[in-house]
C-alpha positions as CSV (number, residue, x, y, z in Angstrom):
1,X,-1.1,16.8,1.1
2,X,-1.1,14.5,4.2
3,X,-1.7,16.4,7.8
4,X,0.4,14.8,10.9
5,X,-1.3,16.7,13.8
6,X,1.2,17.7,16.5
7,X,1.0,15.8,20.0
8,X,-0.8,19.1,21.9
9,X,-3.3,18.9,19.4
10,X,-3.9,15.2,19.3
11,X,-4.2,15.2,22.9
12,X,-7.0,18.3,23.3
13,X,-8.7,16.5,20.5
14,X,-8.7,13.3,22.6
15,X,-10.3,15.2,25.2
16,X,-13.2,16.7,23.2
17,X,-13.9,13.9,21.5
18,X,-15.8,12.8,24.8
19,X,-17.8,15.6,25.6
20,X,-19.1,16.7,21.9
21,X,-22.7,16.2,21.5
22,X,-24.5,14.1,19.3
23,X,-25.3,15.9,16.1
24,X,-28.5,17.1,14.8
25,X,-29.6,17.4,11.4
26,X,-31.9,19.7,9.4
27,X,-33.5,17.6,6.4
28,X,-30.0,15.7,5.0
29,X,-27.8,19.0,6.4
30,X,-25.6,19.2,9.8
31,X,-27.8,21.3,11.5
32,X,-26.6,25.0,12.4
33,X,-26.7,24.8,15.8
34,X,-24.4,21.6,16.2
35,X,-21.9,23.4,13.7
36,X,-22.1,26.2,16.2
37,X,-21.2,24.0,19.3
38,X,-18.6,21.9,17.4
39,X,-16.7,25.1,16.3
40,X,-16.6,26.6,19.5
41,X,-15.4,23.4,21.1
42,X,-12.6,22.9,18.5
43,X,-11.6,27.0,18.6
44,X,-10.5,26.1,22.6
45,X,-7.9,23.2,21.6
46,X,-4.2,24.5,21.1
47,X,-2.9,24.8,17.5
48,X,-6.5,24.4,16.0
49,X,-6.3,27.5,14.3
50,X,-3.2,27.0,12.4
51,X,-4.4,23.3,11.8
52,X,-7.7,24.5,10.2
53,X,-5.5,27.1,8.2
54,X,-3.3,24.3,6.5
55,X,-6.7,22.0,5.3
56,X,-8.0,24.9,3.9
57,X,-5.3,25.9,2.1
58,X,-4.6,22.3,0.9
59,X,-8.0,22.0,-0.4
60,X,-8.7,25.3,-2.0
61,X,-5.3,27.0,-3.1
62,X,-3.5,27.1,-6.2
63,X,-2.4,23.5,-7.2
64,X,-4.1,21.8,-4.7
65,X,-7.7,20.1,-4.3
66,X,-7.0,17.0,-1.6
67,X,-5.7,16.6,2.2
68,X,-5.2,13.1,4.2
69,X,-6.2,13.9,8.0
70,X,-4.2,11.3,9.8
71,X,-6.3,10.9,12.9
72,X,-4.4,7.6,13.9
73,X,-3.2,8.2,17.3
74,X,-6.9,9.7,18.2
75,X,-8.2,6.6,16.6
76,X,-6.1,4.6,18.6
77,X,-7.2,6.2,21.7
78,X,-10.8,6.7,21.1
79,X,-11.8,3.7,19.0
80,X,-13.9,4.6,15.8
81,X,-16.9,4.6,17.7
82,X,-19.5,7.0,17.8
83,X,-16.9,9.7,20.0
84,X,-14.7,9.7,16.9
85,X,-17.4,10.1,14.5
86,X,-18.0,13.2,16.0
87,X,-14.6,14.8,16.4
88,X,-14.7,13.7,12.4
89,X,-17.6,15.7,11.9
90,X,-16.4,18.3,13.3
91,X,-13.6,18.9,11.6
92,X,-15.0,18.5,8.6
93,X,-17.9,21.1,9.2
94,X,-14.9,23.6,9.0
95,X,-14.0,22.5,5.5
96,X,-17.8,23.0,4.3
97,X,-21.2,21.7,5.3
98,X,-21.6,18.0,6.1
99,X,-24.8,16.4,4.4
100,X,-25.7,13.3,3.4
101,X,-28.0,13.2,-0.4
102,X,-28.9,9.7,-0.3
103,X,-32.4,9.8,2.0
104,X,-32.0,5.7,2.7
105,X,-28.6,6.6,4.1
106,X,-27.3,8.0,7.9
107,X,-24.6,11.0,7.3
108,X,-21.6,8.7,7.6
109,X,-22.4,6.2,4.6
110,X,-20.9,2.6,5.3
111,X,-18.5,2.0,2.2
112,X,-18.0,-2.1,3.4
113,X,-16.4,-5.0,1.3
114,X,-19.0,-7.2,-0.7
115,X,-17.6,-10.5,-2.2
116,X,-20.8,-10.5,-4.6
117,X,-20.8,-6.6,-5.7
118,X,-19.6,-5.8,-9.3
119,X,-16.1,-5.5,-8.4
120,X,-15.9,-2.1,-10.3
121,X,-18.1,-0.7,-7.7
122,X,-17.0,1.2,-4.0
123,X,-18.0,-2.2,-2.1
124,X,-16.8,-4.0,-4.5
125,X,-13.5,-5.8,-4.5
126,X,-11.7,-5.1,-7.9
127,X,-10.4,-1.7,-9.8
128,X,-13.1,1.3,-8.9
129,X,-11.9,3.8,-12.0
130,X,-11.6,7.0,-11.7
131,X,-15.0,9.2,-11.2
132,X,-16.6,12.3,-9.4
133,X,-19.4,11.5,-7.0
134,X,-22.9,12.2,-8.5
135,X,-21.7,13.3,-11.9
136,X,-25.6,13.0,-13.2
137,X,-27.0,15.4,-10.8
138,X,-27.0,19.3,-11.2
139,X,-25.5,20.1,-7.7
140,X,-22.9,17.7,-7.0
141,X,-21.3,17.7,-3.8
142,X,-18.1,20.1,-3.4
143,X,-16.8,17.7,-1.7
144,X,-16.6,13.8,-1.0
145,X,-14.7,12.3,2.0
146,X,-13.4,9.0,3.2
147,X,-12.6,8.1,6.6
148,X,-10.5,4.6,7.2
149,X,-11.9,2.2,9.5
150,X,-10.1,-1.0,8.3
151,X,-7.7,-1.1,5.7
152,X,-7.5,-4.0,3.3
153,X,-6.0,-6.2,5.8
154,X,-3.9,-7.7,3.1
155,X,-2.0,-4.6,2.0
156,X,-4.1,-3.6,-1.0
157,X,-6.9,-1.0,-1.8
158,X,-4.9,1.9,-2.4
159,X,-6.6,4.8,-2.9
160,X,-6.0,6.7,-6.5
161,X,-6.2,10.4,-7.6
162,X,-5.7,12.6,-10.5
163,X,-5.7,16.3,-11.1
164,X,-8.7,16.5,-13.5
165,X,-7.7,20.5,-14.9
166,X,-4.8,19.2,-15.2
167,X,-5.6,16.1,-17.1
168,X,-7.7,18.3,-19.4
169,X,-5.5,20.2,-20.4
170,X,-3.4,17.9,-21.9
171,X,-6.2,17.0,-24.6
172,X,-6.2,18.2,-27.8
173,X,-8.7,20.9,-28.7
174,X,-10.8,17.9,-30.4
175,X,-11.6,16.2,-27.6
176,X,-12.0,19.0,-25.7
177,X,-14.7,20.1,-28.2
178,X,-16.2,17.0,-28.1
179,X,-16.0,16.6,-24.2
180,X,-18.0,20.1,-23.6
181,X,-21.1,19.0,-25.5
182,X,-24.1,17.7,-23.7
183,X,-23.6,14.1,-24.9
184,X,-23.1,11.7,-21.4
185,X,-25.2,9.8,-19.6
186,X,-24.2,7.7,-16.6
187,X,-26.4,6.0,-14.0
188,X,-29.4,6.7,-12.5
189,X,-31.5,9.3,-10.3
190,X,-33.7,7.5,-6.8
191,X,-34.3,8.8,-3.6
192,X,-31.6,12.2,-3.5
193,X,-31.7,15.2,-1.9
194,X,-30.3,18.4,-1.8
195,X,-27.8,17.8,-5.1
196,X,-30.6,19.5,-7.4
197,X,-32.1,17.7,-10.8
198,X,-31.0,14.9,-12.6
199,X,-28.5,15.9,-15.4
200,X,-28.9,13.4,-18.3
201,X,-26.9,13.8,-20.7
202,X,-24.4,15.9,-19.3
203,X,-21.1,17.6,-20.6
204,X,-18.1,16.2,-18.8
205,X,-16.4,19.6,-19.6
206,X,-19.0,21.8,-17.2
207,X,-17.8,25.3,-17.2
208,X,-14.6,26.9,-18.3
209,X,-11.4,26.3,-16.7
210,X,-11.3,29.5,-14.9
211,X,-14.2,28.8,-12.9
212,X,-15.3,26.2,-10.2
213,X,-17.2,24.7,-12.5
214,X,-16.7,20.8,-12.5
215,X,-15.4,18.1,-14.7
216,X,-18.0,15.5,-14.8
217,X,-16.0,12.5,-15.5
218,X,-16.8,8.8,-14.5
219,X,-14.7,6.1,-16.5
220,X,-18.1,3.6,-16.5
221,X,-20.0,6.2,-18.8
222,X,-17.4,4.9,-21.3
223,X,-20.0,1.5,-21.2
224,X,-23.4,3.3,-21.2
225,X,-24.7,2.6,-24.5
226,X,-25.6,5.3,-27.3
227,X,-21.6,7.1,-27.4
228,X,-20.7,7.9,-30.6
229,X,-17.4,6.9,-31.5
230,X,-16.1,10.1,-31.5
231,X,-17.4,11.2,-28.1
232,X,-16.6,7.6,-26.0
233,X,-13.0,8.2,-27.9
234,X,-12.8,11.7,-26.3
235,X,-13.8,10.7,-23.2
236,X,-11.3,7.2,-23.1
237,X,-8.7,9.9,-23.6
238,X,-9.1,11.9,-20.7
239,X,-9.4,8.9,-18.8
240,X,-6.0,7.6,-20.1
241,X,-4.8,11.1,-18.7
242,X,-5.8,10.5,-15.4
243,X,-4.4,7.3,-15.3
244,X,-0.7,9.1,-16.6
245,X,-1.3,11.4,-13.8
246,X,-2.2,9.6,-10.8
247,X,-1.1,9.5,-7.7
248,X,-2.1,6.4,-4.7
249,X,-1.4,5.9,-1.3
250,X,-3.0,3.3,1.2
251,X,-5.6,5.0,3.8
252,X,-5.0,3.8,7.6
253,X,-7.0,3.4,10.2
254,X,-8.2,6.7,11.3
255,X,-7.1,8.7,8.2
256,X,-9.3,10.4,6.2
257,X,-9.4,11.9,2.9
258,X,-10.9,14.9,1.3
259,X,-11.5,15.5,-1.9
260,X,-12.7,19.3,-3.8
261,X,-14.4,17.6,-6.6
262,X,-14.0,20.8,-8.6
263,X,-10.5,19.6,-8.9
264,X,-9.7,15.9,-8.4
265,X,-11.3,12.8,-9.2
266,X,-10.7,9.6,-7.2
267,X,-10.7,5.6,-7.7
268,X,-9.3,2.8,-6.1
269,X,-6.6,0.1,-6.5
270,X,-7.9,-3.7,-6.3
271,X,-8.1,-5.3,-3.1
272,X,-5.6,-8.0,-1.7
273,X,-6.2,-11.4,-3.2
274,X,-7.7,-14.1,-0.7
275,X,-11.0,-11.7,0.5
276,X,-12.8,-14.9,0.7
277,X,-10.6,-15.9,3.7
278,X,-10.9,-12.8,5.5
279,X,-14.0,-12.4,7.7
280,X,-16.4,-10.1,7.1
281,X,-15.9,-8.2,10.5
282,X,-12.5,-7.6,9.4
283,X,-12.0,-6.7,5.6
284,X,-11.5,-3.1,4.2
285,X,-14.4,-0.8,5.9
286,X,-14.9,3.1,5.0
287,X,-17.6,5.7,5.9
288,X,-18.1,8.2,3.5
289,X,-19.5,11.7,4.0
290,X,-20.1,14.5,1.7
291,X,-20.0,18.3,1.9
292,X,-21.8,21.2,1.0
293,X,-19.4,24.3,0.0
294,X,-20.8,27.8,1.8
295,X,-23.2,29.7,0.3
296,X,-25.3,26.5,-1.0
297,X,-25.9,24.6,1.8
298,X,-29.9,25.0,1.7
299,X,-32.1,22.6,-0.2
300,X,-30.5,22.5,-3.9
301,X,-32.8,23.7,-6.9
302,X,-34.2,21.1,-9.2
């Protein structure tokens, strides 16, 4: 699931990463006519194609659902700077549609390290559980990606993932019941776009298993008050699933992750002890953007 691009690649990349435009939006969408101009750009560098084909395939084939980009040596090169942002963006807009649903928000979302955040949370510094982005809104995002640029710079932070199906299906048809009705509830609904309605309560079982439908799991529901025994019991199993069934890795500079939220959910390790003697310029920093599969990339309906 991790991507090395080969040297020719890296290299034409390198060089297109200083003449791609600034993007354009349309409302919180990747406007069509910098998608255009990106693609073309990245259809002249060698190897593209067969790069493109290998993402694709590692994010929508059979088994799969994630991909690590390791952009190091471009990042290296280039700095994360503005240049970079837009070879990112780029490459991403031939996964899906980049957008970004939270209005008070530019399309790359900081993802920083905040010594006085609930440490469950992204910016926080503890455990972040495992969750799908946006589980109470009707749309949710296809996809959610994370592009590394500081690590922890004590080691720790490791991102975590788990094969949802596949975590479902090892339930018993009890909590399977139990996790298909309409019975969660899990934070709240302010300034979005584009990701429909609010969806409160929600099934975390949305759709059979055959389809695309999602499974709309986030291990703080398990504290919302109002779940019945039986239901927050269902839904502490399939969290101990995931656990049984994760996998981590630590995100480098200039990596970035993708992940089909139809398949995987995501968390992530603690941070390195000692964040208070790290400066704030150099702790763990991420920018996270979020995709729009084809086919729904216009204004979601509420």
């Amino acid at each position: 699931m991790f991507i090395d691009l080969p040297n020719e690649l890296e290299e034409a990349l390198i060089d297109l990463g200083s003449i791609l435009p600034a993007w354009s939006t349309e409302g919180a969408f990747l406007a069509d006519s910098t998608i255009e101009r990106y693609r073309a750009e990245l259809d002249s560098a060698p190897l593209f194609g067969e790069f493109r084909h290998s993402l694709l395939s590692l994010l929508n084939g059979t088994g799969a659902g994630y991909a690590v980009v390791r952009l190091r040596n471009i990042a290296q090169a280039m700095g994360a700077g503005d240049p970079f942002l837009r070879l990112a963006t780029a490459i991403l807009a031939e996964v899906a549609i980049p957008f970004q649903p939270f209005q008070r928000w530019p399309l790359w979302k900081e993802i920083g390290t905040n010594l006085n955040a609930n440490p469950g949370l992204s910016t926080g510094t503890g455990y972040n559980a495992f969750h799908m982005d946006l589980v109470n809104v009707t749309q949710p995002p296809d996809y959610t990606t994370l592009l590394c640029v500081r690590p922890d710079p004590l080691g720790a932070g490791a991102s975590i993932l788990s094969d949802a199906r596949a975590a479902v299906t090892r339930l018993t048809p009890s909590s399977r019941a139990l996790l298909a009705d309409v019975a969660y509830s899990y934070g709240s609904f302010f300034e979005l776009s584009d990701v429909g309605g609010e969806y409160k309560p929600f099934p975390v079982l949305d759709g059979e298993p055959a389809d695309l439908g999602f499974v709309r799991f986030t291990a703080k529901m398990l504290a919302e008050s109002g779940l019945d025994e039986a239901h927050a019991h269902a839904a502490k199993e399939l969290a101990d699933q995931m656990v049984a069934g994760q996998i981590s890795f630590t995100l480098q500079r200039g990596d970035f992750l993708i992940v089909n939220q139809h398949y995987w959910v995501h968390g992530r390790e603690p941070l390195g002890a000692g964040q208070h003697d790290v400066a704030p310029e150099d702790r763990r920093l991420l920018l996270q953007l979020f995709l729009r599969g084809a086919g729904t990339t216009g204004p979601a309906a509420s």
